[in-house]
N, C-alpha and C positions, 0 to 999 in steps of 0.2 A: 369517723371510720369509713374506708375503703368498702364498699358493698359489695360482694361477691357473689355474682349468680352459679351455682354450685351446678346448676342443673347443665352450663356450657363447658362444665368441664370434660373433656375427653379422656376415656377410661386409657389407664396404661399399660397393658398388656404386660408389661415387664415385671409387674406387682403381682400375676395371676398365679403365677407357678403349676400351673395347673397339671403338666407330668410329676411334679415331686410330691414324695411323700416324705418330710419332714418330722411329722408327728411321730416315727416312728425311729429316728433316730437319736442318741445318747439317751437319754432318758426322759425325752418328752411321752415316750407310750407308756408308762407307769400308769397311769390311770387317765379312765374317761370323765370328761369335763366340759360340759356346754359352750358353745360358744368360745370355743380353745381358741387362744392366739397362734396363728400359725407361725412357728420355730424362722422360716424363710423369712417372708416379714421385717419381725426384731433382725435379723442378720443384715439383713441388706438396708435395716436404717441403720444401725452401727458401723457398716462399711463405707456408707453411703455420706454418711450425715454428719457420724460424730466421732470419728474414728481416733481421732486423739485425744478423747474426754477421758479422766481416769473414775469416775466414779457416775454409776446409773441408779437412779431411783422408778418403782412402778409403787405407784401408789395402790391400786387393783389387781393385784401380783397374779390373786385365783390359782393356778396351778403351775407357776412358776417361770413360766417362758420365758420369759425376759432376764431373767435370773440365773438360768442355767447358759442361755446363750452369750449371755457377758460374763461368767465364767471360763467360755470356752473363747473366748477373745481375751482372757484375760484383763478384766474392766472389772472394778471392786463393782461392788452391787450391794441395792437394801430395797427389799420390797415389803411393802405393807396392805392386810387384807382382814375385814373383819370378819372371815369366818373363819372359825379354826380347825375344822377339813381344810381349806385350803391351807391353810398355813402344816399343818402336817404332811400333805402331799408336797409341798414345795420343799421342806423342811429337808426333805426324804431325795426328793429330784438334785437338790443342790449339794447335796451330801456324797463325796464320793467314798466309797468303802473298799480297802485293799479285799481282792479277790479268792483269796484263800478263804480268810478270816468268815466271808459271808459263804463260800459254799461249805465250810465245815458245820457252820449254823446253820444253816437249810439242812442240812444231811441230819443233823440232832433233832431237829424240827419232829423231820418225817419219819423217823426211828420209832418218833413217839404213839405213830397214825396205829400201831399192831395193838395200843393197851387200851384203844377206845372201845368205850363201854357205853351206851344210851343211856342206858341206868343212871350212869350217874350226872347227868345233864337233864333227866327226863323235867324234873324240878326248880329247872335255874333260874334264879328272879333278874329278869331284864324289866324295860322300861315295858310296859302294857300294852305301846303299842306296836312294840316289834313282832305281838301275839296277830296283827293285823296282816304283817306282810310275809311270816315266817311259819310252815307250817311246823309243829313241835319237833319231827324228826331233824326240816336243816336246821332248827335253832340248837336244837342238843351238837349237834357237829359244828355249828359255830362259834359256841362258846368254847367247846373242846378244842379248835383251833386256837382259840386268845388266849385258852391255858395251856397250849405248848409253846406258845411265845411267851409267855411270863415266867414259865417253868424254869425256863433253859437260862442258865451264866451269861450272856450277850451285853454289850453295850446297850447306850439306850439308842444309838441312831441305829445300829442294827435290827432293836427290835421294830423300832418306828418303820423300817424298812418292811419289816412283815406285816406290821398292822394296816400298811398300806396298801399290800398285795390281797389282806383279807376284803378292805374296801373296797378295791375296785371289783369283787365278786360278788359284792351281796347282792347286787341289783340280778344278776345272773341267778343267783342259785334263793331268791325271792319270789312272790307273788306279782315283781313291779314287770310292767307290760313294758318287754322289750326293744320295741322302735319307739319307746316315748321318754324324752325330758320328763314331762309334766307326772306328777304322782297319780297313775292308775293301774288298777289291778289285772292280771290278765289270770283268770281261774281255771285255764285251760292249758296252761303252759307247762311242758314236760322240766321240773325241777333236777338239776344236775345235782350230782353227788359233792357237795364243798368241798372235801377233801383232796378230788383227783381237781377240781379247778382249782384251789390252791398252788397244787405242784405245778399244772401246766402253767397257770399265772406268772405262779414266780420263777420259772427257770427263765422266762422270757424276759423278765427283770434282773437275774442276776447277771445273762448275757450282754442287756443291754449296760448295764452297774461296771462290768467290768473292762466295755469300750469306750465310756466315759473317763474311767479310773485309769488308764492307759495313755489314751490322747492328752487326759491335763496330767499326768506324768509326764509326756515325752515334751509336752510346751512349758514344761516347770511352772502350771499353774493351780496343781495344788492347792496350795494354802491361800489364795486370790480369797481376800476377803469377800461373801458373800452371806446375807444373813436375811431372815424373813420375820418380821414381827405384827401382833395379830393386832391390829390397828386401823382406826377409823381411816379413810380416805381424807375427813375433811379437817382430820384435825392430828398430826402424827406428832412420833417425835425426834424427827429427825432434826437436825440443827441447820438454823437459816444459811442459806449462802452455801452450801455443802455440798450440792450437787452440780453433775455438769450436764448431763441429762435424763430426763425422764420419757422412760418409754412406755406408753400402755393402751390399754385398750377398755372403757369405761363400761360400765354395765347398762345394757338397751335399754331403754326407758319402757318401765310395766312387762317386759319380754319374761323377764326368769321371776324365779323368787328362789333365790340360793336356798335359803332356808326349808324348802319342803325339797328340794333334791338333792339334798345331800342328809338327808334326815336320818337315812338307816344307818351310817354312820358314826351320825353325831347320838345318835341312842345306843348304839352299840361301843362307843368311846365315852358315854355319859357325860358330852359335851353340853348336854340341856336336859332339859328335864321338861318344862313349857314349850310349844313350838309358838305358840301364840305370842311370847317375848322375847324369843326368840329372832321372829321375824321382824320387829320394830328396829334392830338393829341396824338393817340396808337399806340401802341406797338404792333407788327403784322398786320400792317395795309397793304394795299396796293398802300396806299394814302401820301406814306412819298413821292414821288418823288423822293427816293434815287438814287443815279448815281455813287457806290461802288460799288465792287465787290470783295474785298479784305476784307476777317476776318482775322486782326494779330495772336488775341491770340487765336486761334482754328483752329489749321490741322483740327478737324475733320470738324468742318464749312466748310473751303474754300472748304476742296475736293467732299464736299456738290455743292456746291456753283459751282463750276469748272464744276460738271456732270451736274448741271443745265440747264448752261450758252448753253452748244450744244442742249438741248432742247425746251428752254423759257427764251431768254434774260428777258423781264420779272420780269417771276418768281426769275430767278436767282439775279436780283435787291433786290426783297423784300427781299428773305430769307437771303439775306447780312446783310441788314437792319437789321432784327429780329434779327440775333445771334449778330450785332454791339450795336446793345440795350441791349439785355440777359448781354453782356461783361461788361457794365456798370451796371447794377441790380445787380451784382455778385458783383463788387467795393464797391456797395452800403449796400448789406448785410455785407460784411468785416467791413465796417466801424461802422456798428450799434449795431456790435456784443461785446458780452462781452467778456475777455477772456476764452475760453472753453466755448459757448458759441455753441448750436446747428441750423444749417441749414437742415429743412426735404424739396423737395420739389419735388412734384407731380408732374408726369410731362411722355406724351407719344410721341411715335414714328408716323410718319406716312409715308408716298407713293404719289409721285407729278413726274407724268411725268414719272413713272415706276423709281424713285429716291428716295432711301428710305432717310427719313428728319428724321435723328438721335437724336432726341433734347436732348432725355436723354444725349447721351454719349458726345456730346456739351455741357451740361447745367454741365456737372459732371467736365469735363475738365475745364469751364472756373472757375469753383470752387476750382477746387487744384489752378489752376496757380494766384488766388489771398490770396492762403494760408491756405487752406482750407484742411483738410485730410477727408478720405474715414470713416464711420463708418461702413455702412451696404450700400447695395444696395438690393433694392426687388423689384419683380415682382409679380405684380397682373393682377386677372381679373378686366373687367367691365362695370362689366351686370345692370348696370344702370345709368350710367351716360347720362345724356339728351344732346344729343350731335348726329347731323351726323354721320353714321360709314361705310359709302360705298362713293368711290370714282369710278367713270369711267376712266377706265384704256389710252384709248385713250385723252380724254379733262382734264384730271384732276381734273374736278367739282364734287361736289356732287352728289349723285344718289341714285336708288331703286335696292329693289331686281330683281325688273323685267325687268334693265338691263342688258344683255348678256356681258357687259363687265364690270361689277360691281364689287368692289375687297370689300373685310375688311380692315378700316385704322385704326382702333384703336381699335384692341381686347385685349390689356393689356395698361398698364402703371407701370412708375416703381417711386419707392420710392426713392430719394438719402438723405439718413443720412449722414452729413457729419458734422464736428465739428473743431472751431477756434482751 
């Protein structure tokens, strides 16, 4: 293997985007989502890169990017994501709905807002711990919401359209502390009325619903096969040799835990019942119980892993775990791929324990060694991806500027083009 010092590589500006706001166009603002792939991005690797491929796979689909923008290029698509918030939100993103059909159902929707009663909500059995983030009065309006979307005659991608709109409000009209990813409570926070976030929510979604539903009218790309199924990363089922390429962006090593931030959801869709088995599920979790410390096929892992190990047995666990996972994705992409077939995949560096967590030069490495060669390697800014970007240099948690020992973890990310 070709050694790549990652660190000489010069940022490309061209990758920044840094005036555009992308996330806010066809249906990428549908809902908030950590760590969003920015829409520009996937675009300009499919212009760029693979522009005559007719089929894309993202095996970490998350909230659909990849999925909706090869739709609007007209490129079949199949993305796979083992949670199932993301797979409803994508579900939803990918789904375009004639315009009438969704503002006469939103109109029935809110017809229904005059017959609410408290009363009859005051008693609704959710999961116990929605008792945690919801004070009784938004819980009573929130399920009163679920039962005007269950109420009403609709399709089911119509309704999945509103359940989506209720989602992306809970954290808003919740106890969860507004500037944070991570699960904490703010007790101080003026609670909005669900009902009027609702409406303003979704009119901004049915606008957005009906500029999507237009442009792939007017490109005759409609019925462009695209589809999302809730599925491991490392192990799918998609058929070998099927794809021409994959685009995606993997989940940061130890950064998120899908599983507790999208919680309100998945207890309010009674997608779990456990969060504690729940979380055993991912991929970067800290919740596998791993008891490796050994990455075969990546030096640069283990000597990861090794410097860990004298600072946070731990941590030095997990991030075994993640790159013994990554090892398997990579198998997994090899298998999916066509021949000459392109892998792009998003993907940054960070700092744990004053130990810099190389993923790129890992994620590039286990990619040659299942056969895989080098196209391009790029380095970008990124100035807006919604994502934590300071770590505390002593605890290795998250942090503020107004930390004294507050570093930068993630001021770039790099691209690896690499192809069968």
């Amino acid at each position: 293997m070709n050694y790549i010092n990652f660190d000489n590589i010069p940022v490309n500006h061209e990758w920044a985007f840094e005036n555009v706001r992308s996330t806010e166009q066809w249906t990428h603002g549908y809902h908030r989502y950590p760590a969003k792939f920015l829409p520009n991005v996937v675009k300009k690797i499919i212009e760029d890169y693979v522009p005559n491929c007719e089929m894309i796979a993202d095996l970490f689909a998350g909230c659909g990017t990849t999925l909706v923008e090869a739709k609007m290029h007209g490129k079949k698509s199949i993305g796979t994501d083992i949670n199932p918030v993301a797979r409803l939100i994508t579900k939803v993103k990918i789904t375009p709905i004639e315009p009438g059909l969704l503002q006469l159902a939103y109109e029935k929707i809110v017809s229904a807002f005059d017959d609410y009663n408290e009363a009859n909500y005051c008693n609704i059995q959710k999961h116990v711990r929605l008792d945690y983030w919801f004070t009784p009065k938004q819980k009573a309006y929130i399920a009163f919401l679920y039962d005007c979307i269950g109420n009403i005659d609709i399709t089911d991608d119509i309704k999945d359209f509103f359940y989506v709109c209720i989602s992306h409000i809970l954290k808003n009209c919740s106890w969860w502390l507004q500037t944070s990813t991570k699960p904490q409570r703010d007790m101080k926070k003026n609670l909005p009325n669900p009902l009027s976030e609702f409406k303003k929510h979704c009119k901004k979604m049915i606008l957005w619903n009906n500029d999507f539903y237009k442009e792939l009218r007017n490109k005759d790309f409609l019925n462009i096969r695209c589809e999302i199924c809730q599925e491991d990363a490392r192990k799918t089922s998609i058929p070998s040799g099927t794809v021409d390429a994959i685009i995606t962006s993997p989940p940061y090593v130890t950064s998120y835990e899908y599983a507790d931030i999208h919680q309100l959801t998945s207890y309010w869709m009674e997608y779990m019942s456990d969060i504690s088995d729940f979380r055993k599920m991912f991929i970067g979790t800290s919740f596998s119980g791993n008891k490796l410390l050994s990455v075969p096929d990546s030096e640069h892992a283990q000597n990861i892993v090794d410097a860990l190990y004298h600072k946070s047995k731990h941590i030095a666990y997990n991030v075994a775990q993640y790159f013994n996972d990554m090892q398997n994705v990579a198998m997994e992409m090899s298998r999916i791929l066509s021949p000459n077939g392109y892998v792009c995949v998003v993907i940054g560096n960070t700092t744990i324990k004053n130990v810099e967590i190389k993923s790129a030069e890992v994620f590039y490495e286990l990619l040659y060694n299942v056969g895989l060669k080098q196209v391009q390697v790029i380095k970008r800014n990124i100035p807006h991806k919604l994502m934590p970007t300071l770590r505390d240099q002593k605890t290795g948690r998250f942090t503020t500027l107004d930390n004294m020992n507050c570093k930068c973890v993630y001021p770039n990310e790099y691209i690896l083009i690499m192809q069968k």
